[in-house]
N, C-alpha and C positions, 0 to 999 in steps of 0.2 A: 978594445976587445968587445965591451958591451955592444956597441955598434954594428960591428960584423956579426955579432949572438943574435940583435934583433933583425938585421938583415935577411939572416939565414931561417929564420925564426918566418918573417914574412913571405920568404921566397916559398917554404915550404908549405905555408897556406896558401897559396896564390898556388901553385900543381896540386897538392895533393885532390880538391877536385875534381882537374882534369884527368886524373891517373885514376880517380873511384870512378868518375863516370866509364872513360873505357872499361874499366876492369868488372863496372855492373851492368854492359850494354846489353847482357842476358842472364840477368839476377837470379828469376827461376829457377834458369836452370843449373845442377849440380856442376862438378868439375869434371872432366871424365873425355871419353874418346870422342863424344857426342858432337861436346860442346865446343873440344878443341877442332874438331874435322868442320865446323862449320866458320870459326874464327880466322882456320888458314886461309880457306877457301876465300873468304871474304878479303881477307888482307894481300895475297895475292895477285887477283885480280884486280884492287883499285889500286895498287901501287903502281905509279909509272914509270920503277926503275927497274919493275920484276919482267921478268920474260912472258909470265901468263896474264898481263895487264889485259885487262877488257875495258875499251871503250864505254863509256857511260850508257850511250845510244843502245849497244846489244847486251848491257846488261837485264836480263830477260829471266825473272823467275817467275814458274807457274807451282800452286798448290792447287790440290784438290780443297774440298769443303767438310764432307762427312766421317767424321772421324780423323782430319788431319786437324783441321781447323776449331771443330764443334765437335757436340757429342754425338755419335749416334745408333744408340743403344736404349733403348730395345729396339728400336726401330726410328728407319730414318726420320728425321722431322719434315720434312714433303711430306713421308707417308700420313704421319699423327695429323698435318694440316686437312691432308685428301678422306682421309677416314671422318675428320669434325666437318667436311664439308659434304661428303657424301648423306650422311645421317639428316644435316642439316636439309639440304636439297630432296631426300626421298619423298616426301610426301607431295613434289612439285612431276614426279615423274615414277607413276606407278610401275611402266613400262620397265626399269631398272630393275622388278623383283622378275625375272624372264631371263636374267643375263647372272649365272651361277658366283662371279666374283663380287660385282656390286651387291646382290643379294647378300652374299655371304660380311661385305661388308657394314652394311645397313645391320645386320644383323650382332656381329662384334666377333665374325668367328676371323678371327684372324689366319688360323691355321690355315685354313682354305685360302685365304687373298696370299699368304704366303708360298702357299704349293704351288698357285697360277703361276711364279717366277715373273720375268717380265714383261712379257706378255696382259700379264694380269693386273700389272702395278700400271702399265700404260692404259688400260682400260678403264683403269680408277680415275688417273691423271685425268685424259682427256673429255672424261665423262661430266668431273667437276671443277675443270680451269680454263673450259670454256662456254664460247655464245656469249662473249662481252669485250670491252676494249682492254689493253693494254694497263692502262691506269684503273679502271675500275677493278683489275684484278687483283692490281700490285695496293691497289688502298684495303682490298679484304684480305691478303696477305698482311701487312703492316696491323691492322684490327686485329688480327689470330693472334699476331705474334705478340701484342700487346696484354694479351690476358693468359693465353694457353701456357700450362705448367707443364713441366717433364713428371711422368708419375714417381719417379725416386725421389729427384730432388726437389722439387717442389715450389724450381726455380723458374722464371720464364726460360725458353730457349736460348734467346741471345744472351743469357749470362753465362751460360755454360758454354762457353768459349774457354779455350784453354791457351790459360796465361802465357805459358813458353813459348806459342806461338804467335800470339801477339806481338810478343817482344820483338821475334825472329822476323816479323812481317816488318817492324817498323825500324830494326841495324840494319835490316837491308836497303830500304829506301834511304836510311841516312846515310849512304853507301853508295846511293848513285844507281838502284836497283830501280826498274819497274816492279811491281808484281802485279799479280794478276790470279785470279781465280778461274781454276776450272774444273768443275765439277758434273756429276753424273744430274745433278739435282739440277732443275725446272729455271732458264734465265733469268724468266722476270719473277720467281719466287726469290733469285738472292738478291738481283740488284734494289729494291727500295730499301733495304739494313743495312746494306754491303759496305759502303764508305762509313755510316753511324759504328758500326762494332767493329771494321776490319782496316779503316782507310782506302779502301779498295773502289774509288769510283768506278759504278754503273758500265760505263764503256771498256772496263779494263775486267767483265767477268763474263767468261764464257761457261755456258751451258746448254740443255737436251732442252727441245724446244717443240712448241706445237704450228701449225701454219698457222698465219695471220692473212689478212684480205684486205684490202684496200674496198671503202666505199663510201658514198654520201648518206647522208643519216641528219634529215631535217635541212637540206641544204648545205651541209658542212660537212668537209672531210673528215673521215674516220678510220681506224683503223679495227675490225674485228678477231679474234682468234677462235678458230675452228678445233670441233672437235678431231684432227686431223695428227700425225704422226708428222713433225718437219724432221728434226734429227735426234740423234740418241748422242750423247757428250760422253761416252764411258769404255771403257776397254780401248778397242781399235778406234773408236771416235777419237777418242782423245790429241792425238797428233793431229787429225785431220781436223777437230775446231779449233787446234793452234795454229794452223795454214793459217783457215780462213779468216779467224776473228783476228790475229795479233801481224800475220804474215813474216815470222821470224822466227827458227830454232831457237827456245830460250837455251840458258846454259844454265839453268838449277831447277829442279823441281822435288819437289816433296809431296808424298803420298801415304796411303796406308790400306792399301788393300789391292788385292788383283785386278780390282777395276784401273787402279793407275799402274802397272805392269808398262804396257807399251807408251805411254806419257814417259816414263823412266827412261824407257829402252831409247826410244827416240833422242829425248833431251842427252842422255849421257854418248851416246853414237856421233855424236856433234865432233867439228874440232876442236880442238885446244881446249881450253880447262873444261872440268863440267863438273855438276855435283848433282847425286841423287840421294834422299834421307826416304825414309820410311817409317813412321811410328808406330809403331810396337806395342797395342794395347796390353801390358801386364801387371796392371793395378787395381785388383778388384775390389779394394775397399774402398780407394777414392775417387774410382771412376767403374771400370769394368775389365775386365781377361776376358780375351778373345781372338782366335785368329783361322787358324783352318777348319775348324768345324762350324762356324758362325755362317745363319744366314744375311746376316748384313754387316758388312765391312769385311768378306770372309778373304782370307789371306792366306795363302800358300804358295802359291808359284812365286809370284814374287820375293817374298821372304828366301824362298831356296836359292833365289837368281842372286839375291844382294851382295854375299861374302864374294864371288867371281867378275862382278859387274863393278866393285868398287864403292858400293853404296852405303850409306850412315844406316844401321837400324837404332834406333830411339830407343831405349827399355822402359816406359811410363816411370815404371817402379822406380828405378835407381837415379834415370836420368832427372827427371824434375823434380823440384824441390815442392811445388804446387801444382795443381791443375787449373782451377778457375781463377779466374778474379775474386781479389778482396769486395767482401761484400758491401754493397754501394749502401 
């Protein structure tokens, strides 16, 4: 009897383990409709005895970036990059006080660069993320992001990534998931961070882009980016940079604002299984409440689509147990 007591004794440390790591593949997050609508989901598609089994190869999930992934509140973190670089730049380009958005940002009125809509936010962009190559851009990107604080928390940017999604990024890939990023924000501002805080190698993140130009520079090929509009990644883009950049209907996407509306519609209109979540900023003490009245990340139509469409909405508040990571 002793025998079979230690036996069983060992058996049960030998699973229990296995049975805590499944059971904390998304710590985070609370228990609830959230978490369980994203565990089916997973567990039927990689199962190869279930009907809605998905192929490894088109297992295909896209996330947006601002506010799904990261904070961004008060405003998005492109913008706080383009505003510290405009300021920076002004006195290299007097001509900018003649143009009502740049001035108004040189100046710190933000309500103005805000009223310009997008329009005014591309005017920003292309005014201060180009006339240089590729890598010189992405190293003064990586500098920013290495010093610049969020004014609430007081953190760098990249820490204010939120933990539940993290997790979610990384049971999918052990899951047999691509993921991939696609967001309204600038492509070579995510990819030098992208894989460091999200896993999400460079080639796997689409985004709004300015033209670039091929040419020699001292006898050596180069590549410049122009102050010039290529594409916009947001709304109606959004299926269309998943054509081009990935070439495959994903079958899950996750979003949080009306910019990803047709990224949703798209992904869930697919055949066979699909999943679309949404997060649902309503935590304003440990992060922010916000959603149809907000100028950035503003959320409405979608939200109303979701209950009929099928889709997970996140509640900050209830559903996660944390938002950021534990502090390094």
């Amino acid at each position: 009897m002793k025998l079979f007591a230690r036996a069983v004794a060992l058996t049960t440390l030998l699973l229990f383990p296995l049975g805590a790591a499944l059971a904390d593949a998304l710590p985070s997050w609370n228990d609830g409709a959230a978490k369980a609508a994203i565990q089916s989901f997973v567990q039927k598609v990689t199962d190869p005895a279930s009907k809605d089994f998905v192929r490894p190869e088109e297992r295909i999930a896209v996330f947006d970036n601002d506010g799904t992934l990261w904070v961004e509140q008060p405003m998005y973190t492109q913008l706080a990059f383009a505003l510290d670089r405009v300021r920076e730049l002004a006195p290299q380009h007097p001509e900018w006080q003649q143009n009502p958005v740049l001035r108004a940002a040189i100046d710190g009125d933000l309500k103005t660069v805000a009223a310009a809509g997008e329009k005014g936010l591309l005017e920003l962009v292309m005014a201060t993320h180009a006339g240089m190559t590729p890598a010189a851009f992405q190293k003064i990107v990586t500098d920013w992001l290495a010093k610049a604080e969020h004014p609430r928390f007081k953190k760098k940017y990249t820490d204010l990534v939120y933990q539940p999604m993290l997790e979610l990024l990384a049971y999918l890939r052990e899951n047999g998931f691509t993921t991939y990023i696609v967001s309204g924000g600038g492509i070579e501002f995510m990819r030098p961070w992208s894989e460091a805080v999200y896993g999400v190698i460079p080639a796997q993140v689409v985004g709004s882009s300015i033209k670039t130009r091929f040419e020699m520079v001292d006898g050596k090929p180069a590549l410049v980016r122009e102050p010039s509009l290529n594409f916009i990644d947001d709304g109606a883009g959004k299926p269309v940079g998943i054509n081009q950049h990935i070439g495959q209907r994903p079958i899950a996407a996750f979003g949080n604002s009306d910019g990803d509306l047709q990224m949703l519609q798209w992904t869930t209109a697919g055949q066979g299984p699909r999943f679309g979540l949404i997060v649902h900023h309503t935590d304003a003490e440990r992060e922010y409440a916000y959603d149809r009245k907000s100028a950035f990340g503003h959320l409405d139509k979608a939200l109303d689509a979701a209950p009929g469409q099928g889709w997970t909405v996140v509640d900050m508040k209830s559903d996660w147990k944390t938002i950021f990571p534990p502090a390094k």
